[in-house]
C-alpha positions in Angstrom: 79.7 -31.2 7.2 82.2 -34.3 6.4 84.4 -33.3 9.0 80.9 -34.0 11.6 80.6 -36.9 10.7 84.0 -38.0 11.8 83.8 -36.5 15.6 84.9 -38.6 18.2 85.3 -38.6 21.7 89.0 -38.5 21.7 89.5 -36.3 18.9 87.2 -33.3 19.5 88.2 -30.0 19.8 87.1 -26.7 19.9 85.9 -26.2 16.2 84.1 -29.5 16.5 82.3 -28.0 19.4 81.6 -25.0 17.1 80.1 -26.9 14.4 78.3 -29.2 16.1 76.7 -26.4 17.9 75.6 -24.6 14.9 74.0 -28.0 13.9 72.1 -28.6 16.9 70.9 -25.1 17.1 69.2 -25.0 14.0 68.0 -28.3 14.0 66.1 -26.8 17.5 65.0 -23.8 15.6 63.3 -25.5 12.6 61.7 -27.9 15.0 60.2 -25.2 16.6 59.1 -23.4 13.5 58.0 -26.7 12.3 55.4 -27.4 15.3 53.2 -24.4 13.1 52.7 -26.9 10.4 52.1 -29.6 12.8 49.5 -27.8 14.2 47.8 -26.8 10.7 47.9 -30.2 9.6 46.9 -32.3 12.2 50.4 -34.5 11.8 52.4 -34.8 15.0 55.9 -33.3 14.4 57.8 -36.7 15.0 57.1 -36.9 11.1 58.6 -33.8 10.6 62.2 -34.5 13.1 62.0 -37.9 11.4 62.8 -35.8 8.0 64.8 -33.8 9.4 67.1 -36.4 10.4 66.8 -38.4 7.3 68.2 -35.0 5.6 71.4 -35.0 8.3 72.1 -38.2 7.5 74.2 -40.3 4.7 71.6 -39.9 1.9 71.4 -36.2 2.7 73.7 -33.9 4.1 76.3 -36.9 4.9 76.1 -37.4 8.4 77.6 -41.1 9.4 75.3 -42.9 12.1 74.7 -46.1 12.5 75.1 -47.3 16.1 71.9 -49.0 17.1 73.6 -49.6 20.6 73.8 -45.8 21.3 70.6 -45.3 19.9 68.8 -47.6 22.2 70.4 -45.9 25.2 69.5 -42.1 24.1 66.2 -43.6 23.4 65.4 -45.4 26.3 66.3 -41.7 27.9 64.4 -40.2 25.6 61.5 -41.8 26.5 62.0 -41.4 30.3 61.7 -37.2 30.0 58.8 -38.3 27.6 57.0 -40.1 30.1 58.0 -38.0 32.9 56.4 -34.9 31.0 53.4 -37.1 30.5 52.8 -37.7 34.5 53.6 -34.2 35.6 51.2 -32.6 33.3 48.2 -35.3 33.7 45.3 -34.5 36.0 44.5 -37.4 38.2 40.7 -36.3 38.1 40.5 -36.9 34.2 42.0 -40.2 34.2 40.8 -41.8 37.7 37.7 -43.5 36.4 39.7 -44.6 33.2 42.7 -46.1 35.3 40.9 -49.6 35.4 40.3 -50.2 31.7 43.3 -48.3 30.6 45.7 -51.2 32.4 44.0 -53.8 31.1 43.9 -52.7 27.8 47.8 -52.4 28.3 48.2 -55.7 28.9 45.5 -58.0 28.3 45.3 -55.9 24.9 48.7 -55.8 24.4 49.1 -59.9 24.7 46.3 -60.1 22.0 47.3 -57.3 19.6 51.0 -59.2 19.9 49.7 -62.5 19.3 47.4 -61.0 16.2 50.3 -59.7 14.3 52.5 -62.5 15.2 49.7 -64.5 13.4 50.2 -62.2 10.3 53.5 -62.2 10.2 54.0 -65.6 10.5 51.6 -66.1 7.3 52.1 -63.2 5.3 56.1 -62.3 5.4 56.1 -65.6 6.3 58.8 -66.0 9.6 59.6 -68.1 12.2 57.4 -67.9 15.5 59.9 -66.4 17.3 60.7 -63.5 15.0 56.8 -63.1 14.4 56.1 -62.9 18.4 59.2 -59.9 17.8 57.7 -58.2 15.6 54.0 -58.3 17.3 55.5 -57.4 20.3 57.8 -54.3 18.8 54.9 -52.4 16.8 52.0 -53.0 19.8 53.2 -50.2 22.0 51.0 -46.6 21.7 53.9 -43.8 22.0 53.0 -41.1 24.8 54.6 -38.5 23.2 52.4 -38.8 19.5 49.4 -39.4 22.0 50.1 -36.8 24.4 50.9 -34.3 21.1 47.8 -35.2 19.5 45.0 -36.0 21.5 45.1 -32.9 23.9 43.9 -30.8 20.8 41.1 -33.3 20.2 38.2 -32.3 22.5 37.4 -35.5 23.7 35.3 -36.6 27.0 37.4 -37.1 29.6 36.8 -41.0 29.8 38.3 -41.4 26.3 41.1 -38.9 26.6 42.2 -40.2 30.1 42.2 -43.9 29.2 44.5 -43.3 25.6 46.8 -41.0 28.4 47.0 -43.7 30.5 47.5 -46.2 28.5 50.3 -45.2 26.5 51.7 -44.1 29.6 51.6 -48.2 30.9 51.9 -49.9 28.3 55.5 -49.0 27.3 56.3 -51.2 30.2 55.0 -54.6 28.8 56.3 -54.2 25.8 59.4 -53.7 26.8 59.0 -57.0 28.5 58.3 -58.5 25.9 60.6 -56.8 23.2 63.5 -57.8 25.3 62.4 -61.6 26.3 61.8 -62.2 22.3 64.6 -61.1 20.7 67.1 -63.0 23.6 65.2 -66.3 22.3 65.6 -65.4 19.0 70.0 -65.3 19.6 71.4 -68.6 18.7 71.4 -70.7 21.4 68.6 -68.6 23.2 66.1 -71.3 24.9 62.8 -70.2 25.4 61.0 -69.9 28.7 57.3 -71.6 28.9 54.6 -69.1 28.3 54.0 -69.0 32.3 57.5 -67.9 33.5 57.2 -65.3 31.1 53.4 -64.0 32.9 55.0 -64.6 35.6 58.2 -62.1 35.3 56.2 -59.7 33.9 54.3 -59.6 36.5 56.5 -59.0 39.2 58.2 -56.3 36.9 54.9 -54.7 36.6 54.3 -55.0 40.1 57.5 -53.7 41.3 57.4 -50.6 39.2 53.8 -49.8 40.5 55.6 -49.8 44.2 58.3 -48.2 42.8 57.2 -45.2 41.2 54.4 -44.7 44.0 56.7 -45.0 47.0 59.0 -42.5 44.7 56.7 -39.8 43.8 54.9 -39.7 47.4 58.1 -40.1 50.0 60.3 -37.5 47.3 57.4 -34.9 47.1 57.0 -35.3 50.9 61.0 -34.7 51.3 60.8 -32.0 48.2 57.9 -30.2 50.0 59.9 -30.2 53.3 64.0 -29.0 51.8 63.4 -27.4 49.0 63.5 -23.6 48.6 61.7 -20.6 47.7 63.3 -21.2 44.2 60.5 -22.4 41.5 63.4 -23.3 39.1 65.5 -25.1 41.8 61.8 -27.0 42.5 61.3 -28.0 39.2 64.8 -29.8 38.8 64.0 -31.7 41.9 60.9 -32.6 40.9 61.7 -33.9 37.6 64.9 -35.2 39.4 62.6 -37.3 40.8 60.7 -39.2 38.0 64.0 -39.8 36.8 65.4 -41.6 40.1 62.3 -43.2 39.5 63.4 -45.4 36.6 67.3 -45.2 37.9 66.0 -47.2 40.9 63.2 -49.6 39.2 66.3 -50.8 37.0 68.2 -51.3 39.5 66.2 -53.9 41.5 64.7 -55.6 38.0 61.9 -53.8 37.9 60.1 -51.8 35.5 62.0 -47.9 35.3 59.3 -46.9 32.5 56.4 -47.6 34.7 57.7 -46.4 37.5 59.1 -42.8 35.7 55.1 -42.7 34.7 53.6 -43.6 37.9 55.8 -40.9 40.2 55.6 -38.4 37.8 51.7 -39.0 38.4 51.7 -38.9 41.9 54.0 -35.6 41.8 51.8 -34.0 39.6 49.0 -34.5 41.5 49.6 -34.0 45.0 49.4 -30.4 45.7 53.2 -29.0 45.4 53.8 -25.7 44.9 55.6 -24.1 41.9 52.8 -26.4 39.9 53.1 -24.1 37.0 57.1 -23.9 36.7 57.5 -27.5 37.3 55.1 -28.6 34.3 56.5 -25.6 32.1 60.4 -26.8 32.8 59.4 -30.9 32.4 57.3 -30.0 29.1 60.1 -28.0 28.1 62.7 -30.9 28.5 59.6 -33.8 27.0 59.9 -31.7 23.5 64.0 -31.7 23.7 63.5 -35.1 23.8 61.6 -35.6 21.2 63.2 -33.6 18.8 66.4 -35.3 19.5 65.1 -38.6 19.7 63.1 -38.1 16.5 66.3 -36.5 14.7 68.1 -39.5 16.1 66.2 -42.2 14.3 66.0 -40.2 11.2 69.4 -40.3 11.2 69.9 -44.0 11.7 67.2 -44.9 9.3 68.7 -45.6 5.7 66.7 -43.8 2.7 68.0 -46.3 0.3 66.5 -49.6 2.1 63.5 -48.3 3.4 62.1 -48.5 0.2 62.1 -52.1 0.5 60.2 -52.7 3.4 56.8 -50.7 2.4 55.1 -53.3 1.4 55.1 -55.2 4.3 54.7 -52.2 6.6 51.5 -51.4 5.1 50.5 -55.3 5.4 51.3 -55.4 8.9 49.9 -51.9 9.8 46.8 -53.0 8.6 46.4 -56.1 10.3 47.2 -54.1 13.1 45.2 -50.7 13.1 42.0 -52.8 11.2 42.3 -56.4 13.2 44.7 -56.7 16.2 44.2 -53.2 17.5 40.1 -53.8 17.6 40.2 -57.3 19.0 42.8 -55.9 21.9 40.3 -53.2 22.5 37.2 -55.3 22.6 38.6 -58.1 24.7 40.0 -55.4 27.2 36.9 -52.6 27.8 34.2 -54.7 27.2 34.1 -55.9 30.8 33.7 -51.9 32.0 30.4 -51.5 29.5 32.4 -49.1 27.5 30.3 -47.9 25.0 30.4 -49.2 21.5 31.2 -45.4 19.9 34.1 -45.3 22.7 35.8 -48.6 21.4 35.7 -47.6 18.1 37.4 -44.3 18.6 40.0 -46.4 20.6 40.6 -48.8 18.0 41.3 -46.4 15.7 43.2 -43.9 18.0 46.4 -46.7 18.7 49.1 -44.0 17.6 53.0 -45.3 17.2 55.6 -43.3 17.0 59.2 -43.4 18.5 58.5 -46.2 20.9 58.1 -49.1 18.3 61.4 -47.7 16.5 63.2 -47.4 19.4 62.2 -51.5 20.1 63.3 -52.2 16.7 66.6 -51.4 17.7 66.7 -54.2 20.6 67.3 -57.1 18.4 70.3 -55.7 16.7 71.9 -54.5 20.0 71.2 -58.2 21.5 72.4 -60.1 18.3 69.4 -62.0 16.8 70.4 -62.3 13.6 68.9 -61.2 10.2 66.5 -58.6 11.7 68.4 -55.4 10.5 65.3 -54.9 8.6 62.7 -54.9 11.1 64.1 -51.1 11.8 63.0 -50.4 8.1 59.6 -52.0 8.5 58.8 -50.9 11.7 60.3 -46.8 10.2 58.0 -47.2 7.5 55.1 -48.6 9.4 55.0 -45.7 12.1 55.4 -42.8 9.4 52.5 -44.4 7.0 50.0 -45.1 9.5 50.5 -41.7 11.8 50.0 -39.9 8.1 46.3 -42.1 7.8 45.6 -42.3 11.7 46.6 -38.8 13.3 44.9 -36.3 10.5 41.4 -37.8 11.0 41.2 -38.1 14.4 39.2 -34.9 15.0 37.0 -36.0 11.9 36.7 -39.6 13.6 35.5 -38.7 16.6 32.7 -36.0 15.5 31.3 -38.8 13.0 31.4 -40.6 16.9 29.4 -37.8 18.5 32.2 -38.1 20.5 33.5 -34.5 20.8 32.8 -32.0 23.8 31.6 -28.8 24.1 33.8 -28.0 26.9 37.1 -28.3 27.8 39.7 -27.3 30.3 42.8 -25.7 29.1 46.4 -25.5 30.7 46.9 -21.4 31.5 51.1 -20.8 32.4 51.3 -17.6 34.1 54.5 -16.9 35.0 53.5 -13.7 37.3 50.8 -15.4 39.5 49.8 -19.3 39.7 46.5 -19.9 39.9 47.3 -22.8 42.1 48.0 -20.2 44.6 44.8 -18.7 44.6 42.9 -21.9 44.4 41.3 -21.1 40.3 40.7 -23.0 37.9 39.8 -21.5 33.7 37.6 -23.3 31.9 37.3 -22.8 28.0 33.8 -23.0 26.2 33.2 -23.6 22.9 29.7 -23.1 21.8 29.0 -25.5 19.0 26.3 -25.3 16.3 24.2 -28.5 17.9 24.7 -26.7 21.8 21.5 -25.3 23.6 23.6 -22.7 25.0 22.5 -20.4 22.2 20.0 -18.2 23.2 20.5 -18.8 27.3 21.6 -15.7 29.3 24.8 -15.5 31.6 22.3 -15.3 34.7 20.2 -18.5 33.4 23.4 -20.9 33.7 22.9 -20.4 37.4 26.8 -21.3 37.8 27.9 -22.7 41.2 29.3 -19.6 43.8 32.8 -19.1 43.0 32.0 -19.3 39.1 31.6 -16.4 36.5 31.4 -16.0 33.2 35.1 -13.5 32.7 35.2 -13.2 28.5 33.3 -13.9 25.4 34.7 -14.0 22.1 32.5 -13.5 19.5 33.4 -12.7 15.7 37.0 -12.5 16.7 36.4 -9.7 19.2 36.4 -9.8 23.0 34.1 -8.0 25.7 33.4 -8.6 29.0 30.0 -9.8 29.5 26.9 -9.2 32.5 24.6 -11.1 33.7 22.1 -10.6 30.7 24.4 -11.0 28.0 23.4 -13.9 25.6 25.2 -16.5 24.2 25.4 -17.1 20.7 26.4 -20.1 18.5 30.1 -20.1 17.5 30.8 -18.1 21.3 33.8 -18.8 23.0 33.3 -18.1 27.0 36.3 -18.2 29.7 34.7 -19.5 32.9 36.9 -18.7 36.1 36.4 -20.8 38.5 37.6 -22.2 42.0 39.2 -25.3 41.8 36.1 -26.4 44.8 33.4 -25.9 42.3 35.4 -26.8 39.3 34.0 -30.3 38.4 30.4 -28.6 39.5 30.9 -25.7 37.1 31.7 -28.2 34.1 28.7 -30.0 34.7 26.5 -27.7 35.0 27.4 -26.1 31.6 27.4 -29.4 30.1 23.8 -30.1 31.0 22.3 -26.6 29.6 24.7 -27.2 26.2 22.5 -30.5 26.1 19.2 -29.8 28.0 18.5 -26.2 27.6 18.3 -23.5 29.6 15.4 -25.5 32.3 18.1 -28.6 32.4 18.3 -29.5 36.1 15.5 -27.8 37.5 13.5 -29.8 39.7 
């Protein structure tokens, strides 16, 4: 293991390839194995590829890393196959009527949870403003991947699990902004700009990675559609090629890459191509390489011995952020769209971090402002303390809400025969102990044309059900459906699970 840590560019060979092969293979393995106990416990595996990286490194099995510069870079790419994953494999019909509240929350809210903790920090650690508006600004950002890992086993209504989508997949780009502007200021000699030339470049950056990413996503799917060929694997490079040009060209012309990776990844996703199935599959596939790496990554970088050190004031700051900063930023952004009291509470609590703030925590030591090496440590220990408290009780959180659905739709990846193709859509139903579904026959659903009733699971065994078959509490039903009569289907089972069997009758 010594002789890994010492591999350079100019001095690898053959055997280095060897063992860092074997080392990267079985790190993949027991992240794999490890998504089991991720799944039983309700934590999102970054925790677990955090460890495993803190075991590769000096403390553990001696692995030397410590360049912030290169970790920045992986992570900023990272975080682009993160985000491109998130796009592809979001439906534009769950988040639509979130859209609105979701983008102000990421940026109103993020300007008032960064000004919150820069309050705290200022008082509590105590620092200079600068440093504190740092520090706000690197621990605001929700991470898409810990959000994208977590709530999709939460059944949640689709106005709460589209707006946390969509906003951790926006608000990465403010942040960034902001990351970047404050820890230039905070190099000697750094001047600061007034409060309105920073607005104002963030806006434009903003704005340009809208264009960006939409002009992107629609022209390239347009061209994809047209030149691509029969090939579902050559597809999906293209199409994920695509959310990567995405960022490659919002950099270039100073604009926001992150939100425009998101935003064409979107608009690919959602506008009919074919191969649907194998392009989500293969950018899903290359979203969890990236997180394991990326996770790995910072485990290695992080320092057992000093992190130690910094709990204290991770915990202090966490909690001014999950209990103060993370409600104001919530209330001053959703109110306006009469979101519901139960929804803003869910929200407030529901602000997961993960690699994002730790990847930001890097930015000051690769732009030189001095003595913030251990704002890597706080923010390390923040993100692993408060995805312990936060990510576990989210499913208890939102059924003391009343916030959990009965129904759901689930992703199906067949690799023989995409539904796309034949228009179908599966809907998963969970019959609940509170649902008036119990007791109502298959016929007295009265389900749109195109919709049946295919499975019930009952007990832990499966049949086929007919027409008078009647559903029980603790059921499971599979509901094929056309994609036409989709949103109708849902509906319609959502007002017998609430109204009983006569709900909608004249």
């Amino acid at each position: 293991m010594p002789a890994l840590a010492t591999i350079t560019s100019s001095t690898m060979d053959l055997d280095d390839l060897t063992r860092v092969l074997l080392v990267g293979s079985l790190v993949l393995l027991v992240a794999v194995a490890a998504v089991r106990l991720s799944v039983r416990s309700g934590l999102p595996s970054l925790l677990i590829y955090l460890g495993i990286g803190l075991l590769l490194g000096n403390a553990g099995a001696g692995i030397q890393f410590d360049d912030a510069s290169i970790t920045r870079v992986l992570g900023y790419a990272a975080l682009v196959l993160i985000l491109s994953e998130g796009g592809l494999t979001t439906s534009w019909s769950n988040i639509k009527d979130s859209v609105a509240p979701a983008a102000v929350l990421s940026t109103v809210g993020v300007v008032v949870s960064v000004l919150v903790v820069a309050v705290a920090a200022h008082a509590f650690l105590p620092l200079s403003w600068t440093i504190s508006l740092l520090m706000g600004a690197i621990v605001t950002s929700t991470d898409a991947a810990a959000v994208f890992a977590v709530l999709r086993n939460v059944p949640l209504p689709k106005r709460l699990s589209g707006m946390l989508e969509a906003e951790s997949g926006f608000n990465d780009a403010p942040v960034v902004i902001l990351v970047v502007a404050f820890a230039a200021q905070g190099v000697p000699g750094g001047t600061a700009d007034p409060w309105w030339v920073l607005v104002l470049h963030a806006v434009v950056e903003l704005a340009g990675g809208v264009a960006v990413g939409g002009a992107v996503g629609w022209l390239g799917g347009q061209i994809l559609h047209r030149v691509a060929g029969a090939s579902s694997a050559l597809f999906s490079i293209g199409v994920v090629s695509l959310t990567v040009l995405a960022y490659a060209v919002g950099s270039a012309v100073h604009v926001s890459g992150f939100l425009a990776t998101y935003l064409s990844a979107l608009v690919l996703g959602n506008m009919g191509l074919p191969n649907r199935v194998a392009f989500q599959s293969f950018a899903n596939a290359l979203g969890w390489i990236a997180q394991i790496g990326l996770f790995v990554l910072l485990g290695l970088l992080a320092d057992p011995t000093r992190l130690g050190e910094q709990l204290v004031p991770a915990i202090v700051i966490g909690l001014v952020l999950l209990l103060v900063a993370r409600p104001l930023s919530v209330v001053a952004s959703v109110s306006w769209f009469k979101v519901p009291w139960r929804d803003q509470l869910f929200l407030s609590w529901a602000g997961l971090r993960g690699a994002v703030p730790v990847v930001l925590a890097t930015v000051p030591l690769v732009v030189g402002t001095p003595d913030t090496e251990w704002i890597f440590d706080l923010v390390f220990m923040l993100v692993v303390v408060f995805t312990i408290v936060q990510a576990p009780s989210l499913p208890w959180v939102a059924r003391r809400l009343g916030l959990t659905e009965q129904v759901h739709s689930v992703d199906v990846d067949l690799e023989s025969t995409s539904l796309m193709e034949i228009s179908a859509d599966v809907i998963q139903v969970t019959v609940g102990p509170e649902s008036r579904l119990h007791g109502v026959a298959v016929f007295e659903l009265r389900l749109p044309k195109g919709a049946n009733v295919t499975l019930v699971v009952r007990a832990g065994e499966g049949f086929v059900p007919d027409r008078l078959t009647t559903i029980r509490h603790g059921d499971q039903l599979l509901v094929v459906t056309t994609s036409k009569v989709k949103q109708r289907t849902e509906q319609r089972i959502r007002e017998i699970s609430r109204g009983g069997r006569l709900a909608g009758w004249p």
